[in-house]
C-alpha positions in Angstrom: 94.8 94.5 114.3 97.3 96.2 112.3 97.0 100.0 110.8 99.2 102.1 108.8 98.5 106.0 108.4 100.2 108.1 106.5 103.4 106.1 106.7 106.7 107.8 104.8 110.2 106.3 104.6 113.0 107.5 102.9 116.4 106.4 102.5 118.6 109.6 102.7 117.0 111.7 100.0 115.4 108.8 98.3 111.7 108.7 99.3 110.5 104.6 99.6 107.6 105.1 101.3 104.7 108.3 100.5 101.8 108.6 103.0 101.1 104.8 103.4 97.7 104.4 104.6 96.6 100.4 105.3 94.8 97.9 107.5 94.9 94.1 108.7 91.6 92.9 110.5 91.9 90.0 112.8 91.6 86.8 110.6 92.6 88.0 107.3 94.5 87.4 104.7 95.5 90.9 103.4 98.0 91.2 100.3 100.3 93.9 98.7 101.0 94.0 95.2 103.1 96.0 92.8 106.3 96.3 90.4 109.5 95.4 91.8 110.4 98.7 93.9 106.9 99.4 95.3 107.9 99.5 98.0 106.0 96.2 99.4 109.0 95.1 101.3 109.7 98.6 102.6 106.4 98.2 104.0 107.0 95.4 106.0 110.6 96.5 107.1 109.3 99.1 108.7 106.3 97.1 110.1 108.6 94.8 111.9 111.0 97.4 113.1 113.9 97.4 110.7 113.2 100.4 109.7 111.9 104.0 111.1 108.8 106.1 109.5 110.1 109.7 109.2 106.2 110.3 109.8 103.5 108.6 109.9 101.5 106.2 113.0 102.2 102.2 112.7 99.5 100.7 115.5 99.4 97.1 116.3 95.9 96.0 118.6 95.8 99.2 119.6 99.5 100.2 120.7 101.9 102.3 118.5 105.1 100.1 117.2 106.9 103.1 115.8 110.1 103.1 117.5 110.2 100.0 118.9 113.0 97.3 118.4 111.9 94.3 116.2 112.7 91.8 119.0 110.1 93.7 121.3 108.1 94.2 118.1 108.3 90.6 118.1 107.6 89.9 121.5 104.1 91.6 121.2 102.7 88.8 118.2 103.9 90.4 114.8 106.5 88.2 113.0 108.4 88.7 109.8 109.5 86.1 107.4 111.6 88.1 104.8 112.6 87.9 101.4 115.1 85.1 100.6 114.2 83.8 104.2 117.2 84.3 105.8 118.1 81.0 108.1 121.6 79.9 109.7 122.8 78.1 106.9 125.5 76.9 109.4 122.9 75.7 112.2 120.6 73.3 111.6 117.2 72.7 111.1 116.3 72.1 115.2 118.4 74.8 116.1 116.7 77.1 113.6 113.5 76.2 115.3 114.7 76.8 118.9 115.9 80.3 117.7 112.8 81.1 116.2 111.2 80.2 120.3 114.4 82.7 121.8 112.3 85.3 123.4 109.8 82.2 125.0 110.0 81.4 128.4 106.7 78.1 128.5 109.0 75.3 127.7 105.8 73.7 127.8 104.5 75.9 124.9 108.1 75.7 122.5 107.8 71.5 122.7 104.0 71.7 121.5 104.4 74.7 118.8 107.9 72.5 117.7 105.6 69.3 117.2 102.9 71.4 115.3 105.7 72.7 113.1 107.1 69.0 112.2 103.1 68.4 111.7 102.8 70.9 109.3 106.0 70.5 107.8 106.9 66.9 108.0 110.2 66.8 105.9 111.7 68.8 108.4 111.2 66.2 111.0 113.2 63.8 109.0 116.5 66.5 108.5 116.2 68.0 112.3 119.7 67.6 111.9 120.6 68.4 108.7 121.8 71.9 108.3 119.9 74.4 107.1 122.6 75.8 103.9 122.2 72.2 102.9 118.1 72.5 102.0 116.6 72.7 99.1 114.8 76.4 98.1 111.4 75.0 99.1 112.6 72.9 102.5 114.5 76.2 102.8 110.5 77.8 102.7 109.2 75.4 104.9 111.8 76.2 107.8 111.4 79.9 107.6 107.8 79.7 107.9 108.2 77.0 110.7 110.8 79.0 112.4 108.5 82.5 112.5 105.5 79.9 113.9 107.8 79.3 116.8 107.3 82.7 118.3 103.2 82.0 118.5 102.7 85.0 116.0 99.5 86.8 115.6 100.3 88.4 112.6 102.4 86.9 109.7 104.5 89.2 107.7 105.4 87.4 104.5 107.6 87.9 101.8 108.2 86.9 98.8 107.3 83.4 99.6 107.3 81.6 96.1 110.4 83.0 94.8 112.8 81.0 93.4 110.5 77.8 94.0 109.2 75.0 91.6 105.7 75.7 91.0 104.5 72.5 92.4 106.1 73.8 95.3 104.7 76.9 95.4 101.1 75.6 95.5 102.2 73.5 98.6 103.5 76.7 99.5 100.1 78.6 99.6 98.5 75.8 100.4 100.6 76.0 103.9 99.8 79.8 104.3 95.6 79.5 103.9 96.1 76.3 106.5 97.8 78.7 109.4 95.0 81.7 108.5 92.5 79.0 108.9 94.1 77.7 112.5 94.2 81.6 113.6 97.1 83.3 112.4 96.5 86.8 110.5 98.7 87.0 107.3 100.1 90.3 105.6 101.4 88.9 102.2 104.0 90.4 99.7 104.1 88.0 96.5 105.1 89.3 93.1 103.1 86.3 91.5 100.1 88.7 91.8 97.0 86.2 90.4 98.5 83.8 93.1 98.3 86.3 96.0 94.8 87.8 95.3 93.6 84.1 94.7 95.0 83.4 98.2 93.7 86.7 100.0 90.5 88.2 101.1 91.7 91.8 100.6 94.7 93.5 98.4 96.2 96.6 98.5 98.2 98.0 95.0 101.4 100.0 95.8 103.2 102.0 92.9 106.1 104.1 93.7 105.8 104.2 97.4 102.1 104.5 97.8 98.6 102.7 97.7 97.3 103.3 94.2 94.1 100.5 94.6 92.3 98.8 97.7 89.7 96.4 97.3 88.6 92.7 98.2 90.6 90.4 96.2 87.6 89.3 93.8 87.3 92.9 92.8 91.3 93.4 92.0 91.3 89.9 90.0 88.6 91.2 88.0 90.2 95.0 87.8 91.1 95.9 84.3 94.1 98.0 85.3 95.3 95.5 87.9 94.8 92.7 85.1 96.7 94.6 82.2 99.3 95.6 84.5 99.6 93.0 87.4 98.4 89.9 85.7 99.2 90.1 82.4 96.1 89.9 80.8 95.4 91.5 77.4 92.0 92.3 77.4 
């Protein structure tokens, strides 16, 4: 569905991204882990659009994204949910929604993913009209992630979904993300709680000063002595 190859970035002379090589297959669950400055959310800035490759092919089902505005990037399936999620804080939580449908024409469509979304997320059907600043950091969560279903996305791009959260919350969290996988949505996950992600995933990728360092299935990562010493803080 979605493939990386050989994928640089820089920001003037600083180089963020070295030859980034990765895949999503339909269905998955795919994580990317590392120390804060990876480069993880590079990766999916560029992904969605935000920012340009100075080399390197970005292919989504087929058709190259490189160059491509987000909202067209958008438009094609991928969505982005990003770091500190980003909402209105002035608009509230049904207006939130209704941008998240902006580039939607089936009014038919927006009415029934907006009812699955206060399904899935039922305190937000009780503050439609409370505004969004006014939420707490996991209701905050639940409307970024309800506000990125809106567009019908084929592939999530997540980031950073636990932070700042309680971690009661954050398992409700996860719990939310494996429930739209299972419905049909492919998910590309940035999480610096690392045993969390590769719990959550089928595959993980390890990034280390802009590039991939490990790939494997999750299984083999959480059992990875490098990735454990390092990544999850074991000591043996």
């Amino acid at each position: 569905m979605l493939r990386l190859e050989n994928v640089h970035v820089s920001y003037g002379a600083i180089r963020a991204l070295r030859g980034v090589s990765l895949a999503v297959d339909p269905g998955e669950i795919v994580t990317l882990i590392g120390a804060n400055g990876a480069g993880k959310t590079t990766t999916l800035c560029t992904i969605s659009g935000l920012l340009r490759p100075t080399e390197g092919a970005i292919t989504f089902e087929g058709n190259s994204l490189v160059g491509l505005p987000p909202h067209e990037i958008v438009r094609r399936g991928l969505c982005h949910v990003p770091e500190g999620r980003r909402l209105f804080a002035e608009l509230s939580v049904e207006e939130n929604l209704a941008l998240g449908a902006y580039l939607r024409r089936d009014k038919a469509g927006v009415r029934e993913a907006r009812e699955h979304v206060l399904q899935l997320f039922p305190v937000l059907a009780a503050r439609q009209r409370q505004l969004a600043g006014t939420l707490s950091g996991g209701e905050q969560q639940m409307l970024a992630l309800g506000r990125a279903l809106m567009t019908r996305p084929k592939l999530l791009l997540l980031d950073e979904p636990s932070l700042g959260l309680a971690p009661a919350l954050v398992q409700q969290v996860f719990a939310t993300i494996k429930r739209i996988n299972s419905e049909g949505t492919t998910v590309l996950l940035v999480e610096q709680n690392a045993h969390l992600a590769l719990a959550t995933a089928q595959r993980g990728y390890v990034m280390e000063t802009g590039t991939i360092r490990l790939s494997d299935t999750a299984p083999a990562l959480l059992a990875n002595e490098t990735v454990r010493q390092v990544y999850l803080g074991d000591t043996v």
